[in-house]
C-alpha positions in Angstrom: -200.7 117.3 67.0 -197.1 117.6 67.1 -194.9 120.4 68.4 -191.1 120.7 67.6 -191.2 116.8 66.3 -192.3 115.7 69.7 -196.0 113.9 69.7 -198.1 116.0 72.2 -199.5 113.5 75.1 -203.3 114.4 75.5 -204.8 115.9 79.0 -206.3 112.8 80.0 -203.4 110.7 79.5 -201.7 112.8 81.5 -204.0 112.5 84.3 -203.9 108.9 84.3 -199.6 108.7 84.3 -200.1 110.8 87.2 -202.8 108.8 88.8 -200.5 105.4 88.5 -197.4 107.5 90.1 -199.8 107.9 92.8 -200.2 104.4 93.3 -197.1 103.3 93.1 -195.5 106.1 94.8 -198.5 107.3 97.2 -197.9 111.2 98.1 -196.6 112.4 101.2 -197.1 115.2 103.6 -194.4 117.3 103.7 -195.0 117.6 107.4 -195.7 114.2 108.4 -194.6 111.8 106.1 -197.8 109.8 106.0 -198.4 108.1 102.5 -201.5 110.2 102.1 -202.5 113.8 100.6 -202.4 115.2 104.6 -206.0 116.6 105.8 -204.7 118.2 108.3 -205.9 116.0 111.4 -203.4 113.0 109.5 -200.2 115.1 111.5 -202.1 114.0 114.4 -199.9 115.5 117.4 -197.3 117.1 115.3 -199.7 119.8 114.2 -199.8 121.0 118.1 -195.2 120.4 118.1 -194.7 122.7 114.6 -197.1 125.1 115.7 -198.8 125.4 119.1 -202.8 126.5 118.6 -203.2 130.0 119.6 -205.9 129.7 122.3 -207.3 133.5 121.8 -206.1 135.5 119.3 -207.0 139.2 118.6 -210.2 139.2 116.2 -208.7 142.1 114.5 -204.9 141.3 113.6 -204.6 137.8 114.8 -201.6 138.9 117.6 -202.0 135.9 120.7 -203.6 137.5 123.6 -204.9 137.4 127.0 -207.4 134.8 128.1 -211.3 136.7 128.7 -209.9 139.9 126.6 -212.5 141.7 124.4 -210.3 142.9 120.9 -213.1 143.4 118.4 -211.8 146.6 118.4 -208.0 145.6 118.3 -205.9 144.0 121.1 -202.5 146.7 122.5 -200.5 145.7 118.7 -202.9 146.5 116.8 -205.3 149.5 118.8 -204.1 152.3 117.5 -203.3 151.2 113.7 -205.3 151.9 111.2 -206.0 149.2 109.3 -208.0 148.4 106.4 -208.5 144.9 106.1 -211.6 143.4 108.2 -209.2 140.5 110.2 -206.4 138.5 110.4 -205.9 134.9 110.8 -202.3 133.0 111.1 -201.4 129.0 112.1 -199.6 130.5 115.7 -196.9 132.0 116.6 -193.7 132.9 114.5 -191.4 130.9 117.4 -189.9 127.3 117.6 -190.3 124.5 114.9 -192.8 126.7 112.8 -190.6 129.5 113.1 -187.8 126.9 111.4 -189.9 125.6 108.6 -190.9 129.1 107.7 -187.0 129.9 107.1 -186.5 126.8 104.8 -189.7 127.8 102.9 -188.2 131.0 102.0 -184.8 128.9 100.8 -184.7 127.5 97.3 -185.3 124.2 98.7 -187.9 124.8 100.8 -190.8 125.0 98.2 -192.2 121.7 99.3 -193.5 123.1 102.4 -195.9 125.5 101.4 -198.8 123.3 100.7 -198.6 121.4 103.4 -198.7 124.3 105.9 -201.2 126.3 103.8 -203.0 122.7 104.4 -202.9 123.2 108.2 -203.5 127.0 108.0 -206.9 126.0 106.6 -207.6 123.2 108.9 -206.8 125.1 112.1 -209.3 128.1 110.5 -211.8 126.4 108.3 -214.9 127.4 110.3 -213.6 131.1 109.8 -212.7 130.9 106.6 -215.6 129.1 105.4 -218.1 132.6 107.6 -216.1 134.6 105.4 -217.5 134.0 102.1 -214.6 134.1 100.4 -214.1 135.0 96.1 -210.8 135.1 95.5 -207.5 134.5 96.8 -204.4 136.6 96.4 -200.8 136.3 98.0 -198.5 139.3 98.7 -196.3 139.5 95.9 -192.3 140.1 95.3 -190.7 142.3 93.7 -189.4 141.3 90.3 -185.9 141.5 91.4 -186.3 139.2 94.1 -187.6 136.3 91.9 -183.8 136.8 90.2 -182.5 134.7 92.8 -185.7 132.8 94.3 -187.2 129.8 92.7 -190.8 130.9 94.0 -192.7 133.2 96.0 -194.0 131.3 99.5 -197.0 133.5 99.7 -198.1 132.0 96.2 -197.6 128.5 97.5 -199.3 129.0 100.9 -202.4 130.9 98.4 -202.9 128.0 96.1 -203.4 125.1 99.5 -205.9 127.6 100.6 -207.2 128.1 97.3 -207.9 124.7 96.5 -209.3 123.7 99.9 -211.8 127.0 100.0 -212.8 125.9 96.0 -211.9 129.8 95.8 -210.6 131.3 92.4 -206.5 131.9 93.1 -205.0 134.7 91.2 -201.4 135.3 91.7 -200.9 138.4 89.0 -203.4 140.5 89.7 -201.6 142.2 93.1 -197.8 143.7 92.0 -195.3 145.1 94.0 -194.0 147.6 91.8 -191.2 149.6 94.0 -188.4 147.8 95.6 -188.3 148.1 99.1 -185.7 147.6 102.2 -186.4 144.6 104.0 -189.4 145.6 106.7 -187.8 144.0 109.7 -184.5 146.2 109.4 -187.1 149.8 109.9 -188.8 150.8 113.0 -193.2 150.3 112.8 -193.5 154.5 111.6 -190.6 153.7 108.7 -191.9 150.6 107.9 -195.6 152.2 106.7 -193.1 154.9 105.0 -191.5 152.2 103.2 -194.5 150.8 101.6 -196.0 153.9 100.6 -196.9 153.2 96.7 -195.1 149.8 96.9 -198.3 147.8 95.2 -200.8 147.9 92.5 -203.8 146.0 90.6 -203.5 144.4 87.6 -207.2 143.4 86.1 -209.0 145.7 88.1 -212.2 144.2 86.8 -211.5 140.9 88.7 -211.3 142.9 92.0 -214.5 144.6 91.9 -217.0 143.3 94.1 -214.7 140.6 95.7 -214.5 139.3 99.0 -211.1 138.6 99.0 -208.3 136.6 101.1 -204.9 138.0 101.2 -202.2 135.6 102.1 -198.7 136.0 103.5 -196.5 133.8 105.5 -195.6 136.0 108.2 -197.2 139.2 109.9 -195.5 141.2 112.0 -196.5 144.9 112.5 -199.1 144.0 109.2 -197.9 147.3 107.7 -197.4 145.0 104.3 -200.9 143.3 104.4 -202.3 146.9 104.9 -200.8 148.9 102.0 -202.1 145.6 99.7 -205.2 145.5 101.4 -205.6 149.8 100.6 -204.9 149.2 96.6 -207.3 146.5 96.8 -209.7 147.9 98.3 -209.2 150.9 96.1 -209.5 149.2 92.7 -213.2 148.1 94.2 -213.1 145.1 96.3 -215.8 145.0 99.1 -213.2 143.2 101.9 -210.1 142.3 102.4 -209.3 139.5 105.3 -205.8 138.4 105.9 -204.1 134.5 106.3 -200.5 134.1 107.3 -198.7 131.1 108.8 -197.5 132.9 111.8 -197.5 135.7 113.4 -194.9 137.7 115.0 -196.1 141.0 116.9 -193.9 142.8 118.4 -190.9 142.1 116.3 
């Protein structure tokens, strides 16, 4: 089959040109650099120097907290929010080296990072992720505009890692932000629900219904975005929402 005067290489051929780059260029983690496809536990002590594990983290919005503290009811960020989705998860906090790489995932150039932090998002939460029973993952999406001058949307990126280690389906059209919105950490917490009143909707409403689904950002802060995606959601028939970011900021 030819297309344009160009002979169409077949699927399998494909995979085996990219299985010999393999071999003669083994990939690397983005993190560590090891000549391996990372499994988390590979970035050995650097997992703990990007991102410092949480060691109790509110079982509602993820936020660090106290040692001994009961929160399945919310921890003082999160008590008196309303929320809809069932629980957050996040990689730590949104401070230091993690805090860094998240910036240069956001930048043009920073693509390559994605998978290999959605890697050790899953890693650090597998056991919860894997109680969850999870269908389908979704990331928070942009804004049309936005992808005018970004190459790619981090949220997809960090969804697809998680997506292929949960062997979940990934869907990355069926959430849309269709209103433009000011950028959440210039408003106050009250403005910043305001802000994303109407902001998202569902696309293929069909593949919703029924789903226990994963919503995935990079960073959290007041969770105001992850709960106006989690409501439409919800709305258009899904029977939970949980939320994954790489980092959580409370308080900012």
């Amino acid at each position: 089959m030819k297309y344009l005067g160009i002979q169409q290489i077949p699927a399998q051929s494909i995979r085996w040109l990219q299985t010999g780059r393999n071999f003669v260029y083994p990939p690397r983690c983005s993190l560590c650099g090891i000549a391996a496809v990372c499994s988390g536990t590979n970035c050995g002590l650097q997992i703990e120097q990007i991102a410092p594990e949480i060691k109790q983290a509110c079982e509602r919005c993820g936020a660090p907290v106290g040692p001994h503290l009961n929160t399945s009811q919310g921890c003082s960020y999160c008590k008196n929010e309303r929320f809809s989705f069932n629980r957050a998860v996040a990689l730590g906090k949104y401070q230091g080296p993690l805090r860094q790489l998240i910036l240069h995932l956001k930048q043009n150039h920073g693509a390559h990072l994605g998978g290999g932090l959605g890697t050790l998002l899953f890693y650090r939460n597998q056991e919860t992720f894997e109680k969850l029973g999870l269908n389908l993952i979704i990331p928070i999406p942009l804004h049309w505009t936005a992808r005018l001058h970004r190459t790619h949307n981090p949220a997809s990126i960090i969804a697809e890692a998680l997506s292929h280690r949960l062997q979940a389906k990934y869907y990355g059209n069926i959430l849309a932000k269709r209103k433009r919105t000011p950028t959440q950490t210039s408003l106050t917490p009250s403005n910043r629900r305001k802000n994303l009143r109407d902001a998202f909707e569902v696309r293929r409403r069909k593949q919703v219904v029924g789903q226990k689904i994963l919503l995935v950002d990079d960073v959290m802060t007041t969770g105001s975005t992850a709960n106006a995606a989690t409501r439409v959601l919800l709305e258009a028939g899904a029977s939970e929402v949980n939320v994954a970011v790489i980092a959580r900021a409370p308080g900012l």
